[in-house]
FIFI-709592 format. One line per 10 residues: number of its first residue (from 0); their letters; for each residue y, z, x of C-alpha. Coordinates in Angstrom, 3 decimals. Example, Ala and Ser with C-alpha at 12.3 -4.5 7.8 and 13.67 -1.06 7.14 Angstrom:
0> AS> -4.500 7.800 12.300 ~ -1.060 7.140 13.670
! end
This chain:
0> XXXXXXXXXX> 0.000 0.000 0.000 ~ 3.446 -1.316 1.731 ~ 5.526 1.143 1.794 ~ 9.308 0.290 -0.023 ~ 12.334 1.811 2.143 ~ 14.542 4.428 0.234 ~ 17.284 2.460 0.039 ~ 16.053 -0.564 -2.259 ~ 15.674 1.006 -5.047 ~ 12.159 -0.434 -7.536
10> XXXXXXXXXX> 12.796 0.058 -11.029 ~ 10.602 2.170 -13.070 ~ 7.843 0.082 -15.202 ~ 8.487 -2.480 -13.088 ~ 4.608 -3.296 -13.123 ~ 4.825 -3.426 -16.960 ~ 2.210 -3.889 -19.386 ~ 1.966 -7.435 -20.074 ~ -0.964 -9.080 -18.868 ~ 1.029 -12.202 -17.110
20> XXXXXXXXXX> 2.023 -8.974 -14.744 ~ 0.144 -7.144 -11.916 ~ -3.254 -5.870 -13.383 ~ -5.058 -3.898 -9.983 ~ -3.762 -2.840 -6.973 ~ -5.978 -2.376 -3.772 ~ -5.188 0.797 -1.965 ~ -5.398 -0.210 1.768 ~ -6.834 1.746 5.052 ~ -3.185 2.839 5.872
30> XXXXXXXXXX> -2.085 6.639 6.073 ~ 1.379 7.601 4.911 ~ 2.566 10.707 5.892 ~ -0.671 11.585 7.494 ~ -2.274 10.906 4.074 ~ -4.983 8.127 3.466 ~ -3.850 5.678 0.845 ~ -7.018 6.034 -0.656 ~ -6.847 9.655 -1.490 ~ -2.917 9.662 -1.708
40> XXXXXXXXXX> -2.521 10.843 -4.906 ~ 1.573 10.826 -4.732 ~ 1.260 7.678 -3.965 ~ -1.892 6.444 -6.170 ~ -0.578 8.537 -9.157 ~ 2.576 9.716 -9.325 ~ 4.117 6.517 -7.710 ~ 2.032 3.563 -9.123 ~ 1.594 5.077 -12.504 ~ 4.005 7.627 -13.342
50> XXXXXXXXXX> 6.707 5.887 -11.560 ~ 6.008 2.228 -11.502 ~ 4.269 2.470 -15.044 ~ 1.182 0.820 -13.919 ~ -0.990 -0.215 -17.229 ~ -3.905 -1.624 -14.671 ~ -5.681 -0.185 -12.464 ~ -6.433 1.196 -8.592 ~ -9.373 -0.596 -6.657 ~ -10.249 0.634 -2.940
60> XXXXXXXXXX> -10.820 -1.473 0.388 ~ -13.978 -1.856 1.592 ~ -15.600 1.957 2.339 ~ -11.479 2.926 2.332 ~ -12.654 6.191 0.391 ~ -15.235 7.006 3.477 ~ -12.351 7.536 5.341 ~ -10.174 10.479 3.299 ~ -10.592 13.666 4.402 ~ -13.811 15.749 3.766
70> XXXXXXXXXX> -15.356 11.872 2.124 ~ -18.683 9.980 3.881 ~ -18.943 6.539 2.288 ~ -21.494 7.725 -0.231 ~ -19.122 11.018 -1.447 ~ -15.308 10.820 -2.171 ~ -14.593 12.808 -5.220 ~ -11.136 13.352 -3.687 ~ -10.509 9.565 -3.957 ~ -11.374 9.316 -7.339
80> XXXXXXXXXX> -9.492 12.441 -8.307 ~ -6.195 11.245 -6.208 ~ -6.514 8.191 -8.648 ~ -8.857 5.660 -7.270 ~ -10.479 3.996 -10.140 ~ -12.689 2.219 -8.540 ~ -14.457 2.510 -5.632 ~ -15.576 -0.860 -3.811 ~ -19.085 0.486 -2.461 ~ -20.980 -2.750 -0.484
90> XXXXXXXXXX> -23.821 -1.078 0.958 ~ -23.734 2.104 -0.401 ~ -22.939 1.936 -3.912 ~ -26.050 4.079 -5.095 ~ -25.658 7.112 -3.694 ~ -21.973 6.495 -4.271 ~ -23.201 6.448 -7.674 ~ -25.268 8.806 -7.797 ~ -23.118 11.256 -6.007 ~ -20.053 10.669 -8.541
100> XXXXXXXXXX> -21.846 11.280 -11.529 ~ -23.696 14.509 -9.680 ~ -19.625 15.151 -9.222 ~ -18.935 14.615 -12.893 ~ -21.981 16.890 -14.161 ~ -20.613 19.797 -11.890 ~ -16.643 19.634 -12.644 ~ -15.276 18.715 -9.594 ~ -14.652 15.577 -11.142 ~ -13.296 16.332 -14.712
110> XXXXXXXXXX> -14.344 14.424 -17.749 ~ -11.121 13.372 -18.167 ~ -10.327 12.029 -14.927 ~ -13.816 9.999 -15.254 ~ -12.783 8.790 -19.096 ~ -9.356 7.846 -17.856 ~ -10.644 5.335 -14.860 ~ -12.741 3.739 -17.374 ~ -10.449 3.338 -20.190 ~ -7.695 1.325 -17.447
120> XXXXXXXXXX> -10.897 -0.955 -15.855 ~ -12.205 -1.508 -19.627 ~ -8.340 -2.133 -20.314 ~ -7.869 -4.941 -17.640 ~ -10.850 -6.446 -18.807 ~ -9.871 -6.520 -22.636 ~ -6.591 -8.153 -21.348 ~ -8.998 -11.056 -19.709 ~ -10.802 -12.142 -22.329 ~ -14.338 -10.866 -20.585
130> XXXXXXXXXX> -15.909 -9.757 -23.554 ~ -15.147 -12.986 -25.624 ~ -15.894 -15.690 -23.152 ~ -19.362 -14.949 -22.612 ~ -21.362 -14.748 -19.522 ~ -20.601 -16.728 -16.946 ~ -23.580 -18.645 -16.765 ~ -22.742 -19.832 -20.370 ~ -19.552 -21.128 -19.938 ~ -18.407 -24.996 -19.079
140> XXXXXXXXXX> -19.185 -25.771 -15.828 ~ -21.847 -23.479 -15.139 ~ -24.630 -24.058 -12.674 ~ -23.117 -28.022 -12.521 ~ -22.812 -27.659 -8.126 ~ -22.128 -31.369 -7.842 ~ -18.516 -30.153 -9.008 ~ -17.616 -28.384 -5.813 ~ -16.711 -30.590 -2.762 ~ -16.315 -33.266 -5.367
150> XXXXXXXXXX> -13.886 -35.947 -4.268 ~ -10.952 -34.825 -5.978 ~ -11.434 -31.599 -4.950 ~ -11.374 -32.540 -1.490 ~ -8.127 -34.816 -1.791 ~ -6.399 -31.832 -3.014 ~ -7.504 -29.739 -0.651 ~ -6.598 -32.512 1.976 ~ -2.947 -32.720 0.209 ~ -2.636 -29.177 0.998
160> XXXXXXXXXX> -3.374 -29.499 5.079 ~ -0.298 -32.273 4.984 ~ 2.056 -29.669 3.097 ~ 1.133 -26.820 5.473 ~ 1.629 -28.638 8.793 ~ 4.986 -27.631 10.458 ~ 6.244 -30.092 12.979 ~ 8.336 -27.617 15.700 ~ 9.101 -30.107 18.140 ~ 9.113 -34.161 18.837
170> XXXXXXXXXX> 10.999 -35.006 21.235 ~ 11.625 -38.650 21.763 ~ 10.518 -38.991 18.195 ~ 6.738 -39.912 19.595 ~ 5.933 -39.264 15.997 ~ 4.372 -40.940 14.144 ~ 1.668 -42.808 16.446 ~ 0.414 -46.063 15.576 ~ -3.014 -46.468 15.513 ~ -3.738 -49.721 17.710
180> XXXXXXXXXX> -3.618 -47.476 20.643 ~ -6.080 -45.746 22.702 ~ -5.803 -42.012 22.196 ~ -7.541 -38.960 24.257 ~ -8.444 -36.580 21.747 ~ -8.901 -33.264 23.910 ~ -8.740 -29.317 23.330 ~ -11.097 -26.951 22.092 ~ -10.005 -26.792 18.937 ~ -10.663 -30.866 18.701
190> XXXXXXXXXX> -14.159 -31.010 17.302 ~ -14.796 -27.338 16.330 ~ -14.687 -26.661 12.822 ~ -15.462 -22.772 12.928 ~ -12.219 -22.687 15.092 ~ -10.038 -24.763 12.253 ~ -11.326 -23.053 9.382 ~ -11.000 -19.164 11.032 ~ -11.944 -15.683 9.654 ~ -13.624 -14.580 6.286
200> XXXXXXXXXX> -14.992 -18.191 6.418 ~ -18.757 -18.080 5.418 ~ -18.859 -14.457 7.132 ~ -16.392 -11.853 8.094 ~ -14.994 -12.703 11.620 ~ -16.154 -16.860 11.064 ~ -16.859 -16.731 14.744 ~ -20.626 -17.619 14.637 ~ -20.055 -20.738 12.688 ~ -20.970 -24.034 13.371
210> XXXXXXXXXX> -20.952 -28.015 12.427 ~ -24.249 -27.477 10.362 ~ -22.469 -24.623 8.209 ~ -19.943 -27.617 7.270 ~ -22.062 -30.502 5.909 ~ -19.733 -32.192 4.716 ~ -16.549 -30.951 6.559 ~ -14.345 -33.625 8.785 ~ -13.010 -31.716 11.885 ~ -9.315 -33.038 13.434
220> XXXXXXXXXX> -10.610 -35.041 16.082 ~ -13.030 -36.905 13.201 ~ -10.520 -37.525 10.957 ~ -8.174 -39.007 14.209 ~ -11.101 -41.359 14.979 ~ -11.517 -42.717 11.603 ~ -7.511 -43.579 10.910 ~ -7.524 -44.872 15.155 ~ -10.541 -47.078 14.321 ~ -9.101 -47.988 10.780
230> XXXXXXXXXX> -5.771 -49.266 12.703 ~ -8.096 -51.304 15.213 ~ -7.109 -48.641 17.971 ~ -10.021 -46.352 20.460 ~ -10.170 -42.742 19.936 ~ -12.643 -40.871 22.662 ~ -13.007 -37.198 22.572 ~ -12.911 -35.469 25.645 ~ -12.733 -31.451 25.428 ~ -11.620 -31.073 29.141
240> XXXXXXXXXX> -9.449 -33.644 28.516 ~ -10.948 -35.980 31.850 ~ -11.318 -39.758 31.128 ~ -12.014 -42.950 33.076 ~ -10.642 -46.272 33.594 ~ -12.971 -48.152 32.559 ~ -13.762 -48.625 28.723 ~ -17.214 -48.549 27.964 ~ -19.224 -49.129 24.724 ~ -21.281 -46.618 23.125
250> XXXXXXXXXX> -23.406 -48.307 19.953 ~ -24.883 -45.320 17.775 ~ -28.568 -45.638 16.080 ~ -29.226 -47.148 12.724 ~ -28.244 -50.826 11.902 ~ -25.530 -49.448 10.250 ~ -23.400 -47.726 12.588 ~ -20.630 -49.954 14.437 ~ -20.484 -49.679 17.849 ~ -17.635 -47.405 19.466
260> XXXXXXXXXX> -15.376 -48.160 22.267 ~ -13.928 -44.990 24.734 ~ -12.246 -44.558 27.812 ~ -9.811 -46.233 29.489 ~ -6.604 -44.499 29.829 ~ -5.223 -42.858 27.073 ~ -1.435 -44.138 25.705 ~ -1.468 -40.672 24.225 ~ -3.799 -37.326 24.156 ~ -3.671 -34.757 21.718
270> XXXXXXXXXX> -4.898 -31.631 22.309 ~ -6.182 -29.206 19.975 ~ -6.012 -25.782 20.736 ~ -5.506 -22.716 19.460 ~ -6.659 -18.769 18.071 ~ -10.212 -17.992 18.303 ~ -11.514 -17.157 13.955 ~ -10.963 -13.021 13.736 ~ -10.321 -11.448 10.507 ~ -8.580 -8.397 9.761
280> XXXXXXXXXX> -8.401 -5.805 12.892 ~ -9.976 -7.506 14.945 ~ -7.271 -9.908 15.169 ~ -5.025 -7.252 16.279 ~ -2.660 -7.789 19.711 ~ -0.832 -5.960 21.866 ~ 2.023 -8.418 21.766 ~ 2.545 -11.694 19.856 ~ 1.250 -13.658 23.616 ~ -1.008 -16.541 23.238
290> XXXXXXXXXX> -3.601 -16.338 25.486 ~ -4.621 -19.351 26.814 ~ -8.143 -20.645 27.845 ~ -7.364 -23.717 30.344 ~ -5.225 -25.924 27.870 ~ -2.117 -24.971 29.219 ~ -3.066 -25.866 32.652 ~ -4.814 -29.162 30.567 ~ -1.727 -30.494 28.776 ~ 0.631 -30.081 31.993
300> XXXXXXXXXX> -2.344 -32.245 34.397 ~ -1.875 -34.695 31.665 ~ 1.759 -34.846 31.634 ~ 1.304 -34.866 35.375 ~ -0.237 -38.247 34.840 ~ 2.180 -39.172 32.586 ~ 0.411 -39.507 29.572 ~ 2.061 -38.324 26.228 ~ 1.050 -34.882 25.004 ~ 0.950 -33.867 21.391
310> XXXXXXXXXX> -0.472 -30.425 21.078 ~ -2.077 -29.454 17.686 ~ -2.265 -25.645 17.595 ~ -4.402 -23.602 15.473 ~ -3.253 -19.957 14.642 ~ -3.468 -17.792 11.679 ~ 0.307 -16.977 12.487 ~ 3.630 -17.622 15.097 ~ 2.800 -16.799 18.582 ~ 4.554 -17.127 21.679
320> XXXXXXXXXX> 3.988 -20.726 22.980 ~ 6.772 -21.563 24.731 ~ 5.013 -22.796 28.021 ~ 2.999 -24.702 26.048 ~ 5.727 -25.986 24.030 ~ 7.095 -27.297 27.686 ~ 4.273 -28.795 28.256 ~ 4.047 -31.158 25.487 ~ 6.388 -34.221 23.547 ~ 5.668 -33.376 20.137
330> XXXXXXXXXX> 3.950 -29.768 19.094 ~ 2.526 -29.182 15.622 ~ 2.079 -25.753 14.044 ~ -1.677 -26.642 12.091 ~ -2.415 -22.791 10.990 ~ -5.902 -22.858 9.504 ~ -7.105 -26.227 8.009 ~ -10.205 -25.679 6.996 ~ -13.025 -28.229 5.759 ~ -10.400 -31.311 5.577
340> XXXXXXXXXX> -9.282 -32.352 9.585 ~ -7.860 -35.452 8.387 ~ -4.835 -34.219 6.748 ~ -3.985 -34.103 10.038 ~ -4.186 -37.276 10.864 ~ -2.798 -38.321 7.748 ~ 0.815 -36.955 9.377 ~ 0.321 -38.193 12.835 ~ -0.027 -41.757 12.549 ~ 1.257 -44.585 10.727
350> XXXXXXXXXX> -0.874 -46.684 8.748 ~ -1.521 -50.210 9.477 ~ 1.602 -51.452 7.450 ~ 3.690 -49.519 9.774 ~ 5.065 -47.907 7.392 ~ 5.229 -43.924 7.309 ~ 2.771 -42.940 4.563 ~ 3.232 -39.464 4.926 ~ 6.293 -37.170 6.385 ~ 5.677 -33.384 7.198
360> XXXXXXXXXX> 7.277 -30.811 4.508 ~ 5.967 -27.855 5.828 ~ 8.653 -24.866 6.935 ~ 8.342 -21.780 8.868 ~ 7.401 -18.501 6.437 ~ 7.690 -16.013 8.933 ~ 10.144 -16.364 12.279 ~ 8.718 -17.423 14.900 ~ 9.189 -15.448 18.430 ~ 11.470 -16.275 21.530
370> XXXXXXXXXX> 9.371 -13.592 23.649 ~ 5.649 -11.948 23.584 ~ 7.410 -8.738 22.240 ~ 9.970 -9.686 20.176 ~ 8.894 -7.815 17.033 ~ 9.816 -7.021 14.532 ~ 11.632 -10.728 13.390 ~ 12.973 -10.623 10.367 ~ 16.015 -12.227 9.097 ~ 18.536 -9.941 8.309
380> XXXXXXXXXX> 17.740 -7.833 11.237 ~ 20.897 -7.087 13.693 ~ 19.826 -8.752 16.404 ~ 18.222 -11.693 14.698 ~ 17.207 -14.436 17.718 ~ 13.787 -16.368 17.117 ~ 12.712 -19.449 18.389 ~ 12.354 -20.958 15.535 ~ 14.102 -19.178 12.675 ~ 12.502 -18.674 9.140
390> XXXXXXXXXX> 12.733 -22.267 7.266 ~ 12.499 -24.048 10.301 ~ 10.706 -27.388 10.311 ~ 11.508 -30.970 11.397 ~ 10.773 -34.328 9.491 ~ 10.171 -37.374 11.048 ~ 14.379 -38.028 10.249 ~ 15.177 -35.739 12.245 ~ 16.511 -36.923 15.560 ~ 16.364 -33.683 17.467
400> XXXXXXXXXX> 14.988 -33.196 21.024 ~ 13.910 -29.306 22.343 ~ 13.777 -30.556 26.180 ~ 12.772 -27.520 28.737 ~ 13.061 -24.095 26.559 ~ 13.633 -21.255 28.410 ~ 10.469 -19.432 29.231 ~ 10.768 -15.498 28.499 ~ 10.770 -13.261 31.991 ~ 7.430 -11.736 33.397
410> XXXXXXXXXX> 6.804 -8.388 32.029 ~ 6.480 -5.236 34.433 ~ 3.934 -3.722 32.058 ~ 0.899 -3.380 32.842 ~ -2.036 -3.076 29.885 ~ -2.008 0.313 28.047 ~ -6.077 0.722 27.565 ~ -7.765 1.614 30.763 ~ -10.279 3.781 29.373 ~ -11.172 1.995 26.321
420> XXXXXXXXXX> -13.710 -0.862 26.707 ~ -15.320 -1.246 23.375 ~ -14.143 -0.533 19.791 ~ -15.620 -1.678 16.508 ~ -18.092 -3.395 18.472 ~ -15.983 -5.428 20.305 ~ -14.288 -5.084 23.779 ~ -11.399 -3.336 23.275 ~ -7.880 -5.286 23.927 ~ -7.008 -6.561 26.693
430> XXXXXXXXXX> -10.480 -6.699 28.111 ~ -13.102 -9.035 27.622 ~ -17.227 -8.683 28.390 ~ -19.264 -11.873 29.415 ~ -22.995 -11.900 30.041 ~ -24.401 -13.684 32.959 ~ -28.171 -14.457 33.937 ~ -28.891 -13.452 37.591 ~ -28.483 -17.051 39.027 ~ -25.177 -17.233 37.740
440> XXXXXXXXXX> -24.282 -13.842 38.687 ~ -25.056 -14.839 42.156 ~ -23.012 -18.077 41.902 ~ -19.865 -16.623 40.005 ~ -19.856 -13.707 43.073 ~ -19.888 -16.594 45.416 ~ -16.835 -18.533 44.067 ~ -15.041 -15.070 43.935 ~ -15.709 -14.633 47.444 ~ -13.944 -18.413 48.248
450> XXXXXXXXXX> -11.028 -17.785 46.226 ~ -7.771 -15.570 46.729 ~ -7.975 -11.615 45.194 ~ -6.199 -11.187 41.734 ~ -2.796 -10.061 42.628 ~ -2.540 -7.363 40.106 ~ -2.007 -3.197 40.955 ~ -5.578 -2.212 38.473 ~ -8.104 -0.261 40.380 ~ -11.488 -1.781 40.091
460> XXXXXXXXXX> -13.165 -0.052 37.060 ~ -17.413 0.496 37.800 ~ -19.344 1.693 35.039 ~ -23.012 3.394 35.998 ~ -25.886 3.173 34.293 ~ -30.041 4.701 34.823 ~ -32.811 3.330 36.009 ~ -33.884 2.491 32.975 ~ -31.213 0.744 31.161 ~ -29.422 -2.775 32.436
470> XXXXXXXXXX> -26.714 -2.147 35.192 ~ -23.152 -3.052 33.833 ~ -20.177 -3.614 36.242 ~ -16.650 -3.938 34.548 ~ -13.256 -4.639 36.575 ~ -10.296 -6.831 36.668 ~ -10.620 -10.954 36.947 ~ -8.224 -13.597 37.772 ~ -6.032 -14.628 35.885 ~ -6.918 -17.257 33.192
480> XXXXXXXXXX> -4.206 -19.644 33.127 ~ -4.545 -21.848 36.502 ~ -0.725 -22.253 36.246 ~ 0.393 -18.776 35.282 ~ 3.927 -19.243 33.568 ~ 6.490 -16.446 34.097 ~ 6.003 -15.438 30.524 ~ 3.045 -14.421 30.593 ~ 2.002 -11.051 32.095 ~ -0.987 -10.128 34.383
490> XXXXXXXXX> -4.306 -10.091 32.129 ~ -6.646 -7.602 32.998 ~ -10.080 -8.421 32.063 ~ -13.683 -6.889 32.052 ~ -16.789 -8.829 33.008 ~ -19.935 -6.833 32.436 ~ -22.594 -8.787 34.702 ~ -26.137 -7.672 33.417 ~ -28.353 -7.189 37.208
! end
């Protein structure tokens, strides 16, 4: 539950009854004066109903209630007395259960307490329709799974990547590309459709995911190839981003399947990078620093060579980028596409008329940073100085070149977490834990020994372990970025190397 400062005043009922106005409210994991939301009942109660004049009613986050004082996830009668109507229980919803009514039976949950959470959930329900529309496996539609990914589904949801893109820089006005050229589609990001499509995609964190979970999905650098090949240009994917002068022909099985021209080089590269899929917390940063993993050090080798660079990056919000903004002619905030890559596309190139099908619409909804610490960045604030301030977008009218921004200065700080190595199961920020096999332990010890020592001040960090469990060895690493920017400050990282 955001909390509303003192001075902008909400007015009472302002939740109201009518059922075109808010029906549930989620308490979230956050405390408020050292209170959990979920068993706040100042805030649950007196605020949301007596206050606010809530008609609907309270749901909690998932296990929220576990984490109120004197509450396990399977026993929070203090939740549901503070106002919590209903709990949301995944694994543990019997005992929950169980325990509640056990609570109930015994008083310390009254009667009318219990008859008062039911009679708002019942309420909200009424207000729905539920009990007149049937079940849903009897109402139109029902069970007919040709309908999703239909066609015109997709288009819409295609419509919606093209609305969403935000164009932050195009210098030269390089966009739109035609498509009778031959373009090096490179990045990460490129071909990997668990990367555009992010968190709480098929599971929690979508990191596992892969091209099989997405059937029928088009990634970015697909839907590039099939407007290049459509305008009688070559499109070659090349994660690393290396290529060769010579063009070769690749002709795939099946009588079917044209044969495919690559290499050569490119007229222009685009690189896809971007945020690995988190959800949630685990998303969380020390600063609002993009950490890169080699495409910095990619788009600047290919500027180097002086081959066009528009970068593509994938995020799930503004980050500092301003190095990589530097390092490339035309830079498009993507955010999260999901399932349909070539709305992309759709924006970047002309079609074969020459004519400019599409132009970008998309505007900033949240500021977007000058430095990695340059938060909060709100408008209104006194000293209000983004990047990119809130609105922000260009069109393809716009004749408006960025040139070399200033990168922010090198921070002094070092990390704050030198003690902490894992939370949630995760390693804990800034660290990172890799795995290697023995061979490659050997190998990666070798190259370390052939290379200059990370400059940094860190003490090397050892962690011991028995006889009878794997060895681990944690300490600091290089530096990712092969051309470290000033901006970006020294990166301490962990590699655990199993003996």
């Amino acid at each position: 539950m955001a909390a509303t400062k003192a001075t902008t005043p909400i007015p009472k009922n302002s939740f109201a009854t009518s059922s075109r106005r808010v029906q549930t409210v989620m308490a979230s994991y956050n405390s408020w004066r050292g209170a959990k939301s979920h068993g706040n009942e100042s805030l649950l109660n007196d605020v949301l109903i007596g206050r606010f004049g809530l008609e609907g009613f309270v749901v909690g986050d998932w296990n929220g209630h576990g984490q109120v004082a004197g509450c396990t996830p399977t026993s929070c009668a203090a939740a549901f007395n503070a106002g919590l109507d209903m709990f949301m229980a995944p694994e543990t919803w019997r005992p929950l259960y169980e325990n509640t009514l056990a609570q109930v039976r015994s008083g310390e949950i009254p009667m009318a307490r219990l008859d008062e959470a039911v009679s708002r959930i019942l309420r909200v329900k009424v207000r729905a329709g539920l009990f007149e529309v049937g079940r849903p496996s009897s109402r139109p539609y029902a069970g007919q799974w040709n309908l999703l990914g239909s066609p015109e589904h997709r288009a819409v949801a295609r419509q919606a990547v093209r609305e969403s893109l935000v164009l932050l820089k195009n210098d030269g006005n390089i966009l739109p590309l035609n498509a009778n050229i031959n373009v090096l589609v490179a990045g990460d990001g490129a071909d990997n459709l668990g990367k555009q499509t992010g968190g709480w995609t098929i599971s929690w964190q979508g990191s596992d995911n892969s091209r099989a979970d997405f059937p029928n999905a088009q990634s970015i650098y697909e839907g590039i190839r099939e407007r290049v090949q459509a305008g009688g240009g070559r499109a070659t994917l090349s994660v690393d981003g290396s290529f060769t002068q010579r063009v070769s022909e690749f002709c795939p099985d099946g009588p079917t399947m044209p044969c495919q021209a690559s290499g050569g080089r490119p007229d222009v590269a685009i690189v896809v990078f971007g945020e690995d899929p988190y959800a949630e917390f685990q998303g969380d940063r020390d600063t609002l620093d993009y950490t890169p993993t080699g495409d910095l050090a990619l788009m600047q080798r290919l500027r180097a060579q002086g081959i066009p660079v528009v970068a593509v990056f994938l995020s799930g919000r503004p980050m500092y980028v301003t190095p990589e903004l530097n390092a490339s002619n035309a830079f498009v905030a993507a955010w999260l596409p999901g399932s349909e890559g070539g709305g992309i596309s759709d924006l970047l190139f002309r079609p074969a008329s020459g004519a400019t099908a599409y132009d970008f619409h998309g505007t900033l909804s949240y500021s977007w940073p000058r430095a990695p610490d340059q938060t909060p960045l709100n408008v209104g604030d006194a000293n209000y100085d983004p990047l990119f301030a809130y609105g922000y977008g260009l069109t393809y009218r716009d004749r408006r070149n960025l040139g070399t921004l200033q990168e922010a200065a090198a921070s002094t700080s070092t990390t704050s977490n030198l003690s902490t190595y894992f939370a949630g199961g995760r390693a804990a920020s800034p660290w990172a834990v890799s795995l290697v096999r023995q061979a490659a332990r050997r190998r990666r010890l070798a190259q370390q020994r052939r290379t200059p020592r990370y400059q940094g001040s860190a003490s090397r960090v050892s962690i011991t372990c028995s006889r009878k469990t794997p060895c681990w060895r944690a300490g600091p690493a290089v530096n990712a970025r092969a051309s470290p920017s000033p901006a970006r400050r020294s990166i301490f990282r962990a590699r655990a190397m199993a003996i």
